[in-house]
PALO-593743 format. One record per residue: z, y, x of N, C-alpha, C, O in turn; residue in three letters. Coordinates in steps of 0.1 Angstrom, whole numbers, plus 2048, in hexadecimal, padded with zeros to 3 digits. Layout:
ZYXZYXZYXZYXALA...
***
This chain:
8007F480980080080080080C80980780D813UNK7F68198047F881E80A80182B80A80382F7FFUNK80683281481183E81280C84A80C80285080FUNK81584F80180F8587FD80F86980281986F805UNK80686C80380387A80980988880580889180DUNK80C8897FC8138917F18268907F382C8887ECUNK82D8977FD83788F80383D89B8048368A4807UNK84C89F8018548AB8048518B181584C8AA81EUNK8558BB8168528C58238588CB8268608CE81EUNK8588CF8308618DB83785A8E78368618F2836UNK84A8E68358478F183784B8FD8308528FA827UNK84990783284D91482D84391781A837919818UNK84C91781284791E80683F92C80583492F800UNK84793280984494180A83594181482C94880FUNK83493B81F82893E82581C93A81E81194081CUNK82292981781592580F81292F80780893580BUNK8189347FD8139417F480A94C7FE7FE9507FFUNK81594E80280695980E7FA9588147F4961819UNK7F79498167EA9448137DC9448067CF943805UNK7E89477FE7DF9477F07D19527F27D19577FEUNK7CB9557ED7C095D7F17BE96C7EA7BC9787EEUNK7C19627DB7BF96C7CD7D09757CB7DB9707CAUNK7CC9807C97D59897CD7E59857BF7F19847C0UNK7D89857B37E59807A97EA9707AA7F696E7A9UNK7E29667AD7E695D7AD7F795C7BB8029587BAUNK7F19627C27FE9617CC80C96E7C781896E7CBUNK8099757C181597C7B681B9747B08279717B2UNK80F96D7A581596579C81E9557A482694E79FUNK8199557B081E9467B182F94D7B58399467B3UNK8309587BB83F9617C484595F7B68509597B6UNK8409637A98469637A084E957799859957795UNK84494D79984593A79484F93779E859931799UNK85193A7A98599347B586A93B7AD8739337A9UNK8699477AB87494F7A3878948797885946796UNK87094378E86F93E77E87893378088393177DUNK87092C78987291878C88191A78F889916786UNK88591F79A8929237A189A92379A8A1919798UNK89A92F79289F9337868A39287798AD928771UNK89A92077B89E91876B8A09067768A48FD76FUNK89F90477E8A08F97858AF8F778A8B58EC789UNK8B79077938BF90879E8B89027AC8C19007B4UNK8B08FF7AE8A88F87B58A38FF7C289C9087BFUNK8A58FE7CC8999027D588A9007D68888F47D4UNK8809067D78759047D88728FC7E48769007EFUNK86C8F17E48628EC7F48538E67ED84E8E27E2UNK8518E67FB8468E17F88448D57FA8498CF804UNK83B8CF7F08338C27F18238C17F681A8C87F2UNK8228B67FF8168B48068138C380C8188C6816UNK80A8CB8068008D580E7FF8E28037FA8ED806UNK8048E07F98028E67ED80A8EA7E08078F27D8UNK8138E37E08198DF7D28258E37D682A8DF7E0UNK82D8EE7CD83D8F37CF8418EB7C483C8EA7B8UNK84B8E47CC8548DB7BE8638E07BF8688EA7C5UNK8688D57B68798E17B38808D47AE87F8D17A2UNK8868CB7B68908C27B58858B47B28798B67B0UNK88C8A67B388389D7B988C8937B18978947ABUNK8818867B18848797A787D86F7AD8718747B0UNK87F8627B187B8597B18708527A987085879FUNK86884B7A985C84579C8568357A485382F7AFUNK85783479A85282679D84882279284E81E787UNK83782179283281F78B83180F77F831803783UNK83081177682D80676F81F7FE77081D7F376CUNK8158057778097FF7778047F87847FA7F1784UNK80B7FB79080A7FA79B8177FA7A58227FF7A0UNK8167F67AF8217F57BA8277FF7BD8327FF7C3UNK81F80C7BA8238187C182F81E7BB83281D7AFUNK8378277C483E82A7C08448397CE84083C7D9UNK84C8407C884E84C7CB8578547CD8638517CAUNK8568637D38628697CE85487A7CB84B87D7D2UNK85B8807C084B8887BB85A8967B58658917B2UNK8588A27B485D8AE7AC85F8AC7A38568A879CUNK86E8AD79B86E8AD78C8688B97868638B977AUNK8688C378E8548CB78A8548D679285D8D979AUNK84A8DB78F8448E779E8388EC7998398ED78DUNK82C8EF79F8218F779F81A8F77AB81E8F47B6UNK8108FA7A78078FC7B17F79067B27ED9047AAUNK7F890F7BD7F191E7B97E29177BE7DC9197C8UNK7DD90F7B47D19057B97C79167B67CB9217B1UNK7B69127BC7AE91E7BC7AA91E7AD7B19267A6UNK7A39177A77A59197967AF91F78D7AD92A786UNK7B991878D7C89207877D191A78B7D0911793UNK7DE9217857ED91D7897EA90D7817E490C777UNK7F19037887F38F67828068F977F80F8FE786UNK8078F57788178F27768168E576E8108E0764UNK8238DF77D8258CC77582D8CE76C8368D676EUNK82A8C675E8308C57558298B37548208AE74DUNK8348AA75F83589E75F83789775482F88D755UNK83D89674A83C89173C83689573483A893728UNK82B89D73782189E72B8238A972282A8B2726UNK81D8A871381C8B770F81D8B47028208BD6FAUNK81C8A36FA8218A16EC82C8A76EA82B8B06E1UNK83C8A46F18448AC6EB8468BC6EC8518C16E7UNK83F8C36F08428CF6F38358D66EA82F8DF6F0UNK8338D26DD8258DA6D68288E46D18218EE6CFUNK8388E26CE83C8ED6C58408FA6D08439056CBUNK8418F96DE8409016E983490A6E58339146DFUNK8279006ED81C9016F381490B6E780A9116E9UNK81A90A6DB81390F6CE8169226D680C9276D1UNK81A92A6DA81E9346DE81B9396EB8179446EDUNK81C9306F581993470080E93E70281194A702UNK80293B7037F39477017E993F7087E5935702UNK7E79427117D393B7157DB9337227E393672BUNK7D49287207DB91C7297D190F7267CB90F71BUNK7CE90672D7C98F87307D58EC7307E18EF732UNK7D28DF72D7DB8D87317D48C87377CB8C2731UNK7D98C47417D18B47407DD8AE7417E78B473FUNK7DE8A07447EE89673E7F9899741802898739UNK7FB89F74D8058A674E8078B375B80F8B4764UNK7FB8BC7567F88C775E7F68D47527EE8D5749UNK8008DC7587F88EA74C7F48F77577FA8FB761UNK7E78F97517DD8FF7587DF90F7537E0911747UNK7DF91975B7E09277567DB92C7607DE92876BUNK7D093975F7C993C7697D394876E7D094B77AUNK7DC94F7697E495D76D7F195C7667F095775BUNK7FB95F76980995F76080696C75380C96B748UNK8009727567FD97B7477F797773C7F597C731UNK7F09687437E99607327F295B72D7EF951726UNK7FC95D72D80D95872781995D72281C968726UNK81F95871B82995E71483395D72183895271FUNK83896172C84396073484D95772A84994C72AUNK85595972486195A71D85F94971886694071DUNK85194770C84C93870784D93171B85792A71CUNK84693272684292C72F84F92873285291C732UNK85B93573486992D73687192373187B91B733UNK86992872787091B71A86E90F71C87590671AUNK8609107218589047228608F97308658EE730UNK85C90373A8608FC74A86F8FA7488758F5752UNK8758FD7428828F973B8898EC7358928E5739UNK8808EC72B87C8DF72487D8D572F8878CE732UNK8708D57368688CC7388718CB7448728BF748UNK8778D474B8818CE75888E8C57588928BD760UNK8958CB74689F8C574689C8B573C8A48AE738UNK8918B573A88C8A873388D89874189288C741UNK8858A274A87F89C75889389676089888C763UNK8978A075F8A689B7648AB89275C8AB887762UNK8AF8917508B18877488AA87B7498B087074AUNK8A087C74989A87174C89B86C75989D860758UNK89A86E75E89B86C7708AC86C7798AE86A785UNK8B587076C8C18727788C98667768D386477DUNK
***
């Protein structure tokens, strides 16, 4: 099996952001790092090359051998849009998602190209939810 790539770091948060290109995207990610903190207690690090996560869980898949240790959630300032993990998905949270504003979602990724296509306040609600769902389940 092989090791997975995607692995906690030392590297520096703050510098990854300052890499970012797009002027709002690296605002908005200074700001996500503030949010996550904020509703986690969590420090920010990074995972793999890319991805700021905010406290950590073990996984072990049902379909395969693999198995892990992955963010109970984080973000990431990909060049498309902000990805924010929302690891368990988005059935329970409709009655959220109904408010938020202009956003994407795939199984368990929500897609927003700028923090202003959103309700701030619904988004907190949301990464809220979905953090202390991820702990329960996971602790």
């Amino acid at each position: 099996m092989s090791e997975l790539k995607t692995t906690v770091n030392n590297a520096s948060v703050s510098d990854f952001i300052n890499t970012v290109a797009d002027e709002t995207k690296k605002r908005d990610s200074f700001a996500l790092v503030e949010l996550f903190s904020k509703i986690t207690g969590e420090k920010p690090k990074m995972w793999g090359s890319s991805i700021i996560g905010f406290g950590q869980y073990h996984y072990k898949s049902e379909k395969s051998k693999q198995e892990g240790d992955w963010p109970l959630t984080g973000f990431s300032p990909r060049k498309q849009s902000l990805t924010l993990y929302i690891t368990l998905g988005f059935d329970q949270y409709s009655n959220i998602l109904e408010n938020l504003g202009k956003y994407k979602t795939s199984k368990g990724c929500l897609y927003i190209n700028k923090l202003s296509d959103v309700d701030q306040n619904v988004l907190e609600k949301l990464m809220r939810a979905s953090f202390t769902d991820m702990r329960q389940k996971y602790s």
